[in-house]
N, C-alpha and C positions, 0 to 999 in steps of 0.2 A: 234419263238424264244423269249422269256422273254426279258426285259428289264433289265437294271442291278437296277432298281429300286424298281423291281416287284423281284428282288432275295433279296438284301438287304432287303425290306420290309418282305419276306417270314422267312429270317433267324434271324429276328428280331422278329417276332413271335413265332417262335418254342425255341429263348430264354429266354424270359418273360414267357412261357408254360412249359420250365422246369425248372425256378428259380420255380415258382408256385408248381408245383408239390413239391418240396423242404420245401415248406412253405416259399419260399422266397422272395423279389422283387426284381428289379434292383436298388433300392436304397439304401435298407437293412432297408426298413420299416417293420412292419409287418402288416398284413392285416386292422386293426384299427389305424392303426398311420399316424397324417398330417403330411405335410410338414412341416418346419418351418413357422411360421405364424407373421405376425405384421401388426397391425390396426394403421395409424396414423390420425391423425382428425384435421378437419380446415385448410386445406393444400390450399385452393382456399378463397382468401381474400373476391373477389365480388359476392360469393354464400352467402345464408342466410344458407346452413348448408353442410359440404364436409367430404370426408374420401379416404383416400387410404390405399386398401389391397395388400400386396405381400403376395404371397402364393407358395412359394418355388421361381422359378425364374415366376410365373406369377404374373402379377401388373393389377389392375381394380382402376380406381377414377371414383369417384359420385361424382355428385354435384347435390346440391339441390336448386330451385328458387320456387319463391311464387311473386305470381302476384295476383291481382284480377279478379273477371268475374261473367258471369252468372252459374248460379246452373243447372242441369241438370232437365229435368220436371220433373220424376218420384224423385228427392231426394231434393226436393227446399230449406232444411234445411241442407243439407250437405256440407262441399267441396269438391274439384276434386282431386282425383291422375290421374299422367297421366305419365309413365314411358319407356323411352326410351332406348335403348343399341346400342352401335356402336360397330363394329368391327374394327378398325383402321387396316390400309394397314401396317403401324411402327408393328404391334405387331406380326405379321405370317405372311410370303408369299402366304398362306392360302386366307387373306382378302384382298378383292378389292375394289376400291372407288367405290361409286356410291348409289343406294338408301338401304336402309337395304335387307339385305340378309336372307333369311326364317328362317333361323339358329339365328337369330339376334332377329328378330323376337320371335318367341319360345321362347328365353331365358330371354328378356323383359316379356313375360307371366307368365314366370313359377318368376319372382321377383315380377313384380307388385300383383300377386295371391296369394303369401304368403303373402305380404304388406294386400291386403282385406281382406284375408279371416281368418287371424290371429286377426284382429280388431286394428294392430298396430297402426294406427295412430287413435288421436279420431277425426272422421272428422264433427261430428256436432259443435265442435270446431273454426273450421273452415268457420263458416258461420258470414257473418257478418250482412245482412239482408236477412230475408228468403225472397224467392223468386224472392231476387234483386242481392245480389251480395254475394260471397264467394272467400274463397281464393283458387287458385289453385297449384298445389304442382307438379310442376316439375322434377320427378328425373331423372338425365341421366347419363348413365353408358358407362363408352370409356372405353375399350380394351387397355391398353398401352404395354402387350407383352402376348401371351400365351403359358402357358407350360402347359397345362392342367387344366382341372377343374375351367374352367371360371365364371360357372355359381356359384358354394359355394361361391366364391371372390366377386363375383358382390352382390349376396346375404345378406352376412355378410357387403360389404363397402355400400350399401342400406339403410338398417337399421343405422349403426354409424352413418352413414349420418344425417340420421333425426334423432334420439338422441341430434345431436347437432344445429340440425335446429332454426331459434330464425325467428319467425315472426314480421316482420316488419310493426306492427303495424305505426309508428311515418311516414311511405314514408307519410300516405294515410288518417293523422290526426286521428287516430282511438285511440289513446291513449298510454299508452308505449309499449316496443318492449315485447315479450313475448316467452319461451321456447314452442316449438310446441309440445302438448300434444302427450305423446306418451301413449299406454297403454300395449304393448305387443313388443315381440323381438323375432323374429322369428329367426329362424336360418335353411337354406336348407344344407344339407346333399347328394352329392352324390356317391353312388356307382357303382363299375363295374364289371359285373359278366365276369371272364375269365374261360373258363372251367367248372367247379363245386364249384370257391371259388367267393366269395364278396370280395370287397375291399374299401376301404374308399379315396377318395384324388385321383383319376388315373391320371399320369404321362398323359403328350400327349401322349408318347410310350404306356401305358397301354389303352389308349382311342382310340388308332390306331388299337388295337386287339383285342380289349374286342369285346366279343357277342351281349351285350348290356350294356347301364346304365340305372340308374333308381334314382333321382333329390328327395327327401322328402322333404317339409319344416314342421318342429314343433313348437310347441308353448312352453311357459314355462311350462305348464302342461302334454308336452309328446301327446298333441293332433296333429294329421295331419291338417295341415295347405293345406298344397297343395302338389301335385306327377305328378311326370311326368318322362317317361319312355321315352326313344330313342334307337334304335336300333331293329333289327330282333327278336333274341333271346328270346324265351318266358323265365317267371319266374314260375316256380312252386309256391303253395300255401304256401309250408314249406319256401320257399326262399324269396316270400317275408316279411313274416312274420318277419323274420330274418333278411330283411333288414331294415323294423319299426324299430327292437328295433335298431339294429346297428346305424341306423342316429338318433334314441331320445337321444340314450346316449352322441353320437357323441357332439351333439347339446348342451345337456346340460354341457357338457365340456368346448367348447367353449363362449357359452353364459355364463359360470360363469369367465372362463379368461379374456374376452375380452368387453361384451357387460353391464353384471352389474360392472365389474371393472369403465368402463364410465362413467353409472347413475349415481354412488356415487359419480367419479368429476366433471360429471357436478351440 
C-alpha cells in the first residue's frame, strides 16, 4: 500500500504534466520566465566582498574572504580560488548538519567552474610575489532557504559577490585597498526538461518531477563556460542545442539587469 506521500507526490506530478501540456506552469510563468529576482550586495560588513540573491522565495548569501598564502606549484604566478557551498539545515528539511553532502558538493563545482573557466576573475592579479605568496579568494555559499534552483542563485550571488570584492591590500602593508580585477561575469542558467518541454528557473515542485536538469554557465560572449547535467533522462542533440541558446539568452538578460547595472555602480 502507498504512503499518503507517495500519493500526494504522485498527483503532484501528473498536475505540473498537465498544466505543461497547457503550456502552463503552476506559477503562471511561461517556459522562459524567472522568478521574481533581486541581487542585493555588501550585506556582510567583515567580508572583503558579499551579495544576497532571493530568487522567488529561495535565498543564497556569499561572502567573499582574501587571505594570503602559498601559490600552487604548477601556477607560482597566480592566485587561488577556492569555493565552498553549505546546505544549511534552516533552509529545507531536505539538509542535515554535518560534513557537505555530494549534492553540495557538485553544486560548488559547477560555481567554482564557471568562476575558471570564464576567466572571471584575473587571478595573476592576484599574486603578490611569484613563487612566494598570493592571495587567496575564499568564496562560500550558505543556502538560507530553497525553493528551487539553488544553484542559478548561488551562481549569480558568486559573481556580485566578487564584483564588489575590495582587496585588502593595507591588512598586509602592500599598499592601498584595491577593487578585485574582475574581467568577465558569468551567468549559469538552469533548465528542466519535464516531458518534451524545457523550462528555465524549476520551482522545487518542478525539480521534484522533472526527468532531468541540465545547469549552463556563459560568458558575455554567449560562450559555454561550464555544463552540467543531473538527473536520468537523456537529452537529445536538438534539446540541447535549444537549451544553449535558451540559457545564452537567459543569461544575457540577467547579466544586463543585474550584473552590468553593478559594474557601472561600482
Amino acid at each position: 500500500m502507498k504512503k499518503m506521500s507517495e500519493i500526494i507526490a504522485t498527483l503532484k506530478k501528473d498536475y505540473i504534466y498537465n498544466l505543461m501540456i497547457k503550456e502552463k506552469r503552476q506559477d503562471g510563468r511561461g517556459f522562459k520566465d524567472f522568478r521574481d529576482l533581486k541581487v542585493e550586495t555588501n550585506v556582510i560588513s567583515k567580508a572583503e566582498g558579499s551579495a544576497k540573491v532571493t530568487l522567488g522565495n529561495t535565498q543564497v548569501l556569499v561572502g567573499v574572504k582574501l587571505q594570503t598564502g602559498t601559490p600552487f606549484p604548477d601556477s607560482q604566478d597566480e592566485g587561488v580560488i577556492i569555493t565552498n557551498l553549505e546546505l544549511n539545515p534552516i533552509a529545507s528539511p531536505e539538509f542535515e548538519p554535518g560534513p557537505p553532502r555530494e549534492e553540495a558538493i557538485e553544486m560548488a563545482r559547477v560555481v567554482d567552474r564557471g568562476i575558471r573557466e570564464s576567466g572571471a576573475i584575473d587571478i595573476k592579479k592576484l599574486c603578490i610575489t611569484v613563487g612566494e605568496s598570493v592571495w587567496i579568494a575564499f568564496i562560500d555559499v550558505h543556502i538560507l532557504n530553497d525553493d528551487g534552483n539553488i544553484i542559478d542563485a548561488s551562481c549569480l550571488a558568486a559573481i556580485a559577490a566578487l564584483m564588489t570584492t575590495v582587496v585588502p591590500n593595507e591588512q598586509q602593508g602592500l599598499g592601498e585597498n584595491v577593487p578585485l580585477a574582475m574581467k568577465e561575469m558569468p551567468v549559469g542558467i538552469t533548465l528542466a526538461k519535464i516531458g518534451s518541454k524545457l523550462m528555465v528557473d524549476p520551482s522545487l515542485d518542478e525539480e521534484a518531477v522533472c526527468e532531468t536538469k541540465l545547469t549552463i554557465v556563459s560568458s558575455s560572449d554567449g560562450s559555454v563556460a561550464g555544463m552540467q547535467k543531473m538527473g536520468p533522462a537523456p537529452l537529445t542533440e536538438e534539446e540541447l542545442f535549444e537549451a544553449i541558446d535558451m540559457a545564452v539568452e537567459k543569461a544575457a538578460e540577467l547579466r544586463a539587469l543585474y550584473l552590468e547595472v553593478l559594474a557601472k555602480n561600482e
